[in-house]
SEKOLZA-496521 format. One line per field, with one value per residue: residue number from 1; x, y, z of N, C-alpha, C in turn. Coordinates in nm, 2 decimals, always signed. Example, Ala and Ser with C-alpha at 12.3 -4.5 7.8 and 13.67 -1.06 7.14 Angstrom:
# SEKOLZA-496521
n [1_2] $
nx [+1.32_+1.28] $
ny [-0.57_-0.22] $
nz [+0.78_+0.71] $
cax [+1.23_+1.37] $
cay [-0.45_-0.11] $
caz [+0.78_+0.71] $
cx [+1.32_+1.29] $
cy [-0.33_+0.00] $
cz [+0.78_+0.79] $
//
This chain:
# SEKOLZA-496521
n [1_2_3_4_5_6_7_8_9_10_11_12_13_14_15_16_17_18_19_20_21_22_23_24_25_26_27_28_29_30_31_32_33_34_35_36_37_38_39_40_41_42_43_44_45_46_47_48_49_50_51_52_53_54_55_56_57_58_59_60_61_62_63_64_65_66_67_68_69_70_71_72_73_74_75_76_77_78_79_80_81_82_83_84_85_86_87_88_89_90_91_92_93_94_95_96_97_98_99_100_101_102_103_104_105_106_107_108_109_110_111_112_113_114_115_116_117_118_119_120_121_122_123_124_125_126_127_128_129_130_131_132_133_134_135_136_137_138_139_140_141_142_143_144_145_146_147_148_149_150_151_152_153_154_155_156_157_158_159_160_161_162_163_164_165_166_167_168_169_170] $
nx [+8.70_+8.63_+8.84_+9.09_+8.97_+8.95_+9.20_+9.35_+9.18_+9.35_+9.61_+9.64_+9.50_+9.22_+9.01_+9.10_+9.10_+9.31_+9.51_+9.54_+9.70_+9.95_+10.34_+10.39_+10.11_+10.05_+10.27_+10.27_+10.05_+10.13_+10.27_+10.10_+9.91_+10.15_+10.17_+9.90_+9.87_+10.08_+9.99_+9.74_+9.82_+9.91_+9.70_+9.64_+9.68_+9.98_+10.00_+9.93_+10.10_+10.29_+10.18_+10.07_+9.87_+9.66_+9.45_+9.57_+9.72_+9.60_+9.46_+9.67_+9.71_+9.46_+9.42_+9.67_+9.62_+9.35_+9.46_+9.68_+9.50_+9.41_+9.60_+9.72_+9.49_+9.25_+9.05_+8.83_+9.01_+8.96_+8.76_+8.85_+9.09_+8.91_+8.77_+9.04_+9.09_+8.83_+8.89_+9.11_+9.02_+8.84_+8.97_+9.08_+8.87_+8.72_+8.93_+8.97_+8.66_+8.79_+8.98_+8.80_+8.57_+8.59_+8.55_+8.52_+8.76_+8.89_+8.76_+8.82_+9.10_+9.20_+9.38_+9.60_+9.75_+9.84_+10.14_+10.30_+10.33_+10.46_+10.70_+10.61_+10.49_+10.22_+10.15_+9.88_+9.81_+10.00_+10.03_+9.79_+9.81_+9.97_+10.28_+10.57_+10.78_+11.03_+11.03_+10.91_+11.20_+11.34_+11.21_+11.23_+11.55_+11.63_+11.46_+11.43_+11.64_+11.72_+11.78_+11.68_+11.32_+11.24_+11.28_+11.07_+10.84_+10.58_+10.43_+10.35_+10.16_+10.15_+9.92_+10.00_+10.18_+10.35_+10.62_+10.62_+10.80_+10.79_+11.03_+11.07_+11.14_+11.42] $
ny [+11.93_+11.68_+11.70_+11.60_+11.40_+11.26_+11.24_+11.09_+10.85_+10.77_+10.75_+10.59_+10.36_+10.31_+10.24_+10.03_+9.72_+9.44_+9.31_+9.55_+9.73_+9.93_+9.90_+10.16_+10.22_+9.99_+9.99_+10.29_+10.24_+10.04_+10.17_+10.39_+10.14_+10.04_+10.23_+10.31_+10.08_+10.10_+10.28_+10.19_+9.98_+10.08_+10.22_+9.98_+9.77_+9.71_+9.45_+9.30_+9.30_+9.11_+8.87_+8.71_+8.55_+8.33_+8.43_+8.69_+8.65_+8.57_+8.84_+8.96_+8.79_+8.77_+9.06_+9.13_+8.96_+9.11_+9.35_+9.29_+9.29_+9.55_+9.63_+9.47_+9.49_+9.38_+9.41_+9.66_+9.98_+10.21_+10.12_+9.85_+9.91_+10.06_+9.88_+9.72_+9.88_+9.85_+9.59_+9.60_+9.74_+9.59_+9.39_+9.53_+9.60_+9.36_+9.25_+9.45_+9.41_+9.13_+9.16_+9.23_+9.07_+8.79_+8.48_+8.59_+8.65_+8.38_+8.28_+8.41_+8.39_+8.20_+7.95_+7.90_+7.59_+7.38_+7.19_+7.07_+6.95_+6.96_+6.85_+6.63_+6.50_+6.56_+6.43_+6.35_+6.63_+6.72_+6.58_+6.68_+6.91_+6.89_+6.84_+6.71_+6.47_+6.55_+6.81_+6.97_+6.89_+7.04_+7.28_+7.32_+7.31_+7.52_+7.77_+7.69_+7.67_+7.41_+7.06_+6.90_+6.80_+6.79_+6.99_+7.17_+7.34_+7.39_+7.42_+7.56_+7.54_+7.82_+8.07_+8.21_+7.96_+7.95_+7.78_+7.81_+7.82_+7.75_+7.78_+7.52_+7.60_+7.52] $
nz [+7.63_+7.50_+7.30_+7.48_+7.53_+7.30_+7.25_+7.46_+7.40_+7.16_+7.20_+7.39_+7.26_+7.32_+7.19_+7.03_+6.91_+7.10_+6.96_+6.78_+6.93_+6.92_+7.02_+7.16_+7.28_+7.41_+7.57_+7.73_+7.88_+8.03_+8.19_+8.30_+8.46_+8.63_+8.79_+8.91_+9.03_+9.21_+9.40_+9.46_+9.62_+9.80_+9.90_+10.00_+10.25_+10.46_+10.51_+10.29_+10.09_+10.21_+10.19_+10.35_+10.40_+10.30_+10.18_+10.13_+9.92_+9.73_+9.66_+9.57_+9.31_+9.20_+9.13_+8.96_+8.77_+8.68_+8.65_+8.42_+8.22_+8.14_+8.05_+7.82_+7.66_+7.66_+7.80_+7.87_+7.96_+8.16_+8.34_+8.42_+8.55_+8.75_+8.88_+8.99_+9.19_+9.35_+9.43_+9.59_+9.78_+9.89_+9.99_+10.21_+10.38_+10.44_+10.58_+10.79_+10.89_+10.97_+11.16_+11.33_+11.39_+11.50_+11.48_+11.14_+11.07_+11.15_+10.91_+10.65_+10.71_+10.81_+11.07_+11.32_+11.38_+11.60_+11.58_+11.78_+12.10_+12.39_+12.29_+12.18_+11.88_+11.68_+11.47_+11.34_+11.28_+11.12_+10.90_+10.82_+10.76_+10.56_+10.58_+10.64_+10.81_+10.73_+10.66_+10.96_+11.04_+10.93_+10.95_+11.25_+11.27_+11.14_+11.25_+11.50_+11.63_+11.66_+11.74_+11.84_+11.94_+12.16_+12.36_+12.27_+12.35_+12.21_+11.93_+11.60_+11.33_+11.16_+11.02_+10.83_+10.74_+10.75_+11.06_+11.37_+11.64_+12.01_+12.29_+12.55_+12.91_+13.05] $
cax [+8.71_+8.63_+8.94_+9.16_+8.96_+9.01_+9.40_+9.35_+9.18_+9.41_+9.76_+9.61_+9.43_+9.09_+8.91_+9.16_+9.14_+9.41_+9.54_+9.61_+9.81_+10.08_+10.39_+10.37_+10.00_+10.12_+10.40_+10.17_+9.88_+10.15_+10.34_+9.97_+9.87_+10.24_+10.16_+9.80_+9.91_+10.14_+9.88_+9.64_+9.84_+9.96_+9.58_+9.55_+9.73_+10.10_+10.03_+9.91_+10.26_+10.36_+10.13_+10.09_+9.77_+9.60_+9.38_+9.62_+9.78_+9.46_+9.48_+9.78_+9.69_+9.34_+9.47_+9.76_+9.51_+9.31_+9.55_+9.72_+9.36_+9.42_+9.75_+9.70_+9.39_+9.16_+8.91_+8.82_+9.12_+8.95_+8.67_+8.95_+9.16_+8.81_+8.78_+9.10_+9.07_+8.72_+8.95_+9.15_+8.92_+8.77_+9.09_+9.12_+8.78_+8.76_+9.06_+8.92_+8.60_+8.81_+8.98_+8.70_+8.53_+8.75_+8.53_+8.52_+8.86_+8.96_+8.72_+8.90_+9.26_+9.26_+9.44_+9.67_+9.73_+9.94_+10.12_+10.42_+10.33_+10.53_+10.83_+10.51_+10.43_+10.10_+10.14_+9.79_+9.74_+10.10_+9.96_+9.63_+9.90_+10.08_+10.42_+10.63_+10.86_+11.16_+10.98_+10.94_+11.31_+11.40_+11.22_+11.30_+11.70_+11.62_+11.38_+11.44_+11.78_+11.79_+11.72_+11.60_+11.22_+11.20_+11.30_+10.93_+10.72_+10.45_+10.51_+10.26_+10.17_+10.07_+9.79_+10.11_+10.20_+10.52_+10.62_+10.67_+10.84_+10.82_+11.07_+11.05_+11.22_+11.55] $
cay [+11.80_+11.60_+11.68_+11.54_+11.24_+11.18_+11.23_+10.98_+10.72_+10.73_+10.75_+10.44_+10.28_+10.29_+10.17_+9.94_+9.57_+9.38_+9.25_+9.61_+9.81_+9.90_+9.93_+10.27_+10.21_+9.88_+10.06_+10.36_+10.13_+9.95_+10.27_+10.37_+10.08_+10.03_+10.38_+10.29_+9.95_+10.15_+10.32_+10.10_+9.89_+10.19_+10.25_+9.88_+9.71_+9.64_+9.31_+9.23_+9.27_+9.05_+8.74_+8.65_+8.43_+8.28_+8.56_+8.84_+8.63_+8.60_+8.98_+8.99_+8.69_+8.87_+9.22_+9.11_+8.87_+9.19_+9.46_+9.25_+9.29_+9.67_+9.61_+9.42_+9.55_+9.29_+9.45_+9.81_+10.01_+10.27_+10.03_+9.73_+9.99_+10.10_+9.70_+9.70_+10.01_+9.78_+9.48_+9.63_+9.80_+9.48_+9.33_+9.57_+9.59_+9.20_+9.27_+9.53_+9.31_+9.00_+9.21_+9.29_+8.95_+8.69_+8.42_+8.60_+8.64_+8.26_+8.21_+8.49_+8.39_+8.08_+7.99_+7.81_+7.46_+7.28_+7.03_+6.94_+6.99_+6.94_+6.75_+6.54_+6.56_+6.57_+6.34_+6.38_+6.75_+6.75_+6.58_+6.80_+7.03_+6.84_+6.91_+6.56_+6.51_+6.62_+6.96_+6.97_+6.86_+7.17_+7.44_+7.31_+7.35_+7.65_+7.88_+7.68_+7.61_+7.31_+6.92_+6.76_+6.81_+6.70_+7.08_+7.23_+7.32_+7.40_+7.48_+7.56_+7.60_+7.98_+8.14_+8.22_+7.88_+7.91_+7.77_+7.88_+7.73_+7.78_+7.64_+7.48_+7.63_+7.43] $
caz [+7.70_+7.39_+7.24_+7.54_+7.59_+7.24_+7.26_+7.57_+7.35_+7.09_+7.28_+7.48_+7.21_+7.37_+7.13_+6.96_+6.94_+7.16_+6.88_+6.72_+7.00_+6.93_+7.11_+7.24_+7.31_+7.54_+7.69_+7.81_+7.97_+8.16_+8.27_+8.37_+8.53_+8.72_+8.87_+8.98_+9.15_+9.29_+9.48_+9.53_+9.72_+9.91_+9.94_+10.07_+10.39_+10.41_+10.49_+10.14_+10.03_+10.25_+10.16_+10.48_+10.42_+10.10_+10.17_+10.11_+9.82_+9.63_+9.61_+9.45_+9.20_+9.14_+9.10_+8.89_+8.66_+8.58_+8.55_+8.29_+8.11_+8.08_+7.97_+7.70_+7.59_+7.65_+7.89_+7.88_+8.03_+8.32_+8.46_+8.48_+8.66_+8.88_+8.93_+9.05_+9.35_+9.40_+9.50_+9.74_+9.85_+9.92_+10.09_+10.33_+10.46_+10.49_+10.66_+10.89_+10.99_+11.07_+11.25_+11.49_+11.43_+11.50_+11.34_+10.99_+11.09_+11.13_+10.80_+10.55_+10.72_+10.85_+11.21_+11.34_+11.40_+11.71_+11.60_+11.86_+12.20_+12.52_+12.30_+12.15_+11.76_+11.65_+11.33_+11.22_+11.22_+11.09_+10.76_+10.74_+10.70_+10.45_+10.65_+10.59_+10.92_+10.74_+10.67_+11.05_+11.10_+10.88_+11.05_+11.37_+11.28_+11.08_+11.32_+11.62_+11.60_+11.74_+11.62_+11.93_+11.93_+12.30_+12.36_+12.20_+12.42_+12.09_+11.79_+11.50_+11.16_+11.14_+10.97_+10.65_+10.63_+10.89_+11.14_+11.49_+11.81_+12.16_+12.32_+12.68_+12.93_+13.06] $
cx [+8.71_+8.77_+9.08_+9.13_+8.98_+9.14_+9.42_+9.36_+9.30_+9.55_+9.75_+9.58_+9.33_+9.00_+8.95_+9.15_+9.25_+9.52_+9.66_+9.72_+9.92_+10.17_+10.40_+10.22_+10.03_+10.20_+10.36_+10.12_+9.99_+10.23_+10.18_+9.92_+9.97_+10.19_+10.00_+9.77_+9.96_+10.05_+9.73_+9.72_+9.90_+9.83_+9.56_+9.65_+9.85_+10.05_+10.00_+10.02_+10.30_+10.29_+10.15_+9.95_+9.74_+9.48_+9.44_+9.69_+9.70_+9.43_+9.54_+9.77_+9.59_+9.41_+9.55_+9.69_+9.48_+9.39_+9.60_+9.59_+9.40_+9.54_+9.76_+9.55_+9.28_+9.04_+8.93_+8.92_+9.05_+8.88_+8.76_+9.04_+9.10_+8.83_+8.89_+9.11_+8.93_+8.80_+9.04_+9.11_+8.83_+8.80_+9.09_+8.99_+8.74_+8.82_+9.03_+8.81_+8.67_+8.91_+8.93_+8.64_+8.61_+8.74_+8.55_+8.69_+8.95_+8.91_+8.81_+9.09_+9.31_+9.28_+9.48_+9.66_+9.87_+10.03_+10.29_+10.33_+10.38_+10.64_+10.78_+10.45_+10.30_+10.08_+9.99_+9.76_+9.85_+10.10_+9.82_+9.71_+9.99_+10.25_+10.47_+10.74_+10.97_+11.12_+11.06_+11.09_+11.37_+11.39_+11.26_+11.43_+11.70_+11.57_+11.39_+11.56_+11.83_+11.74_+11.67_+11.44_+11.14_+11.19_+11.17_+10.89_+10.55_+10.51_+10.36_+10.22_+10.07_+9.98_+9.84_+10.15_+10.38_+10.50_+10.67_+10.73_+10.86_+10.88_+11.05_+11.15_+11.33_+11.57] $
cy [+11.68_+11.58_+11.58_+11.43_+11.19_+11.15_+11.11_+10.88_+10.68_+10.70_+10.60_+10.33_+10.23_+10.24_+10.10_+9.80_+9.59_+9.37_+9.38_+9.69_+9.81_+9.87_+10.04_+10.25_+10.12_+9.94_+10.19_+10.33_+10.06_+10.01_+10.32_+10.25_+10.03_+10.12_+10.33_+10.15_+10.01_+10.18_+10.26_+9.97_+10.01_+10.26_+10.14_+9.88_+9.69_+9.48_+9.26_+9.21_+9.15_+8.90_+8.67_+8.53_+8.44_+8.39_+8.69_+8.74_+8.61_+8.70_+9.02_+8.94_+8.73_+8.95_+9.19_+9.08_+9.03_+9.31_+9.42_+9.27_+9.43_+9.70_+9.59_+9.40_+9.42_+9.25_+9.58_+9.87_+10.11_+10.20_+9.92_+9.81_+10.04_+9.90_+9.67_+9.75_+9.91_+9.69_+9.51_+9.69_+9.69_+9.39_+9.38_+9.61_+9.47_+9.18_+9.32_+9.43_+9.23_+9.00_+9.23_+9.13_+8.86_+8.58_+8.47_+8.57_+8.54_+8.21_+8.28_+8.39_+8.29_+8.05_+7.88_+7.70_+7.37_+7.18_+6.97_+7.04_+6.90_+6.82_+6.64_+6.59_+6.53_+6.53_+6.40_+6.53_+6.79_+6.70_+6.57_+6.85_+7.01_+6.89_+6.78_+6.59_+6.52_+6.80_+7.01_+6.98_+7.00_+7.32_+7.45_+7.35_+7.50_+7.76_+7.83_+7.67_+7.53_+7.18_+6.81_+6.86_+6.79_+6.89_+7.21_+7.24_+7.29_+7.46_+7.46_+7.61_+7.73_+7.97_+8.12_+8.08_+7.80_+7.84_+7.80_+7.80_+7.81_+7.68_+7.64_+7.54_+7.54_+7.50] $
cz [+7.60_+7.31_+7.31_+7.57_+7.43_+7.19_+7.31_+7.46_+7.22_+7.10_+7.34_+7.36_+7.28_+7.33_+7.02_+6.98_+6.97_+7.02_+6.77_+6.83_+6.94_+7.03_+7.24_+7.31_+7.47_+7.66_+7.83_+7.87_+8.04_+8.23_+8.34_+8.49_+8.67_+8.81_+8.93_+9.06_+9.24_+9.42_+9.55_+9.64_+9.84_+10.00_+10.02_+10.21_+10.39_+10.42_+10.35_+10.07_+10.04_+10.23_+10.28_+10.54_+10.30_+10.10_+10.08_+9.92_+9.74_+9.59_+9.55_+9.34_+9.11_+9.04_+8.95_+8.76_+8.60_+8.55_+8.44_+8.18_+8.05_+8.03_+7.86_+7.65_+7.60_+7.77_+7.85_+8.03_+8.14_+8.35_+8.49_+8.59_+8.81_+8.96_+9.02_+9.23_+9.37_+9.50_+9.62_+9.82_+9.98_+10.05_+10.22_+10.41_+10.49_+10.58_+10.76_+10.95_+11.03_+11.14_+11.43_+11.49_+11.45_+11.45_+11.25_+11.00_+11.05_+10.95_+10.66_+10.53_+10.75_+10.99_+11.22_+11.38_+11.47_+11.66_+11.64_+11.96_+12.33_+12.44_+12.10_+12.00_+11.72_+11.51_+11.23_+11.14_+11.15_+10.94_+10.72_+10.69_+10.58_+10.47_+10.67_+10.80_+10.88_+10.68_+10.82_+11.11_+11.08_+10.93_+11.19_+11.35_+11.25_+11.16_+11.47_+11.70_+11.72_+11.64_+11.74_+12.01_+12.11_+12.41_+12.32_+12.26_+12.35_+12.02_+11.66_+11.37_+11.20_+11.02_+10.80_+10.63_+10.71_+10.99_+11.25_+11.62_+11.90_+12.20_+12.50_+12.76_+13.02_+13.23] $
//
């Protein structure tokens, strides 16, 4: 066993300063770590893919941050890898309570926010949201496909960041 973990460390450069890796050493640790993203995201939720709140895209940004550590040698390469399976780990039971809770829910994820209703724009909540009225104009044409606003029944900034229309019926 000794002999293969010290194959390991030396194929990887386990116990090489950053600085010395070589190439093959680099190239290994990020064919390694490709392959255990892989799976850890296969382990976590699709929605994380899909960055569908600053929740789920803080998992990516995380993750990303420390696997680059074991990449380029500037954390210890299996516990940055455990750290990683920690964090998604993390994601998707977060995910699972706010789930069931629906506060943790709105606190992890966020939640939507009104802002036309019956025609009628809702200016202030429209810059909480920092959404300009030719934003608005845009997704209206684009998702609503229309440009007269009088047509909305509600419409709101989703959880992701979108926006949604219902329109009135005619």
């Amino acid at each position: 066993m000794d002999t293969l973990w010290n194959f390991l460390a030396t194929l990887l450069g386990l116990a090489a300063e950053p600085k010395n890796l070589t190439f093959i050493q680099i190239s290994l640790r990020g064919i390694i770590v490709m392959v255990a993203a892989l799976v850890m995201l296969r382990l976590g939720t699709k929605r994380s893919l899909a960055e569908k709140t600053a929740f789920d895209a803080v998992l990516l940004i995380v993750l990303a941050s420390v696997l680059a550590r074991a990449v380029n040698g500037s954390a210890a390469f299996f516990p940055t890898l455990g750290g990683g399976f920690v964090l998604v780990f993390m994601h998707r039971l977060f995910g699972s309570l706010g789930c069931r809770w629906h506060a943790l829910g709105i606190l992890i994820k966020g939640q939507a926010d009104v802002i036309v209703e019956n025609g009628n724009v809702n200016w202030r909540v429209l810059r909480q949201n920092h959404i300009s009225k030719y934003d608005l104009e845009e997704d209206l044409r684009l998702n609503a496909k229309t440009e007269d606003i009088s047509q909305i029944r509600i419409a709101r900034v989703e959880r992701s960041g979108d926006i949604s229309f219902i329109k009135a019926h005619n």
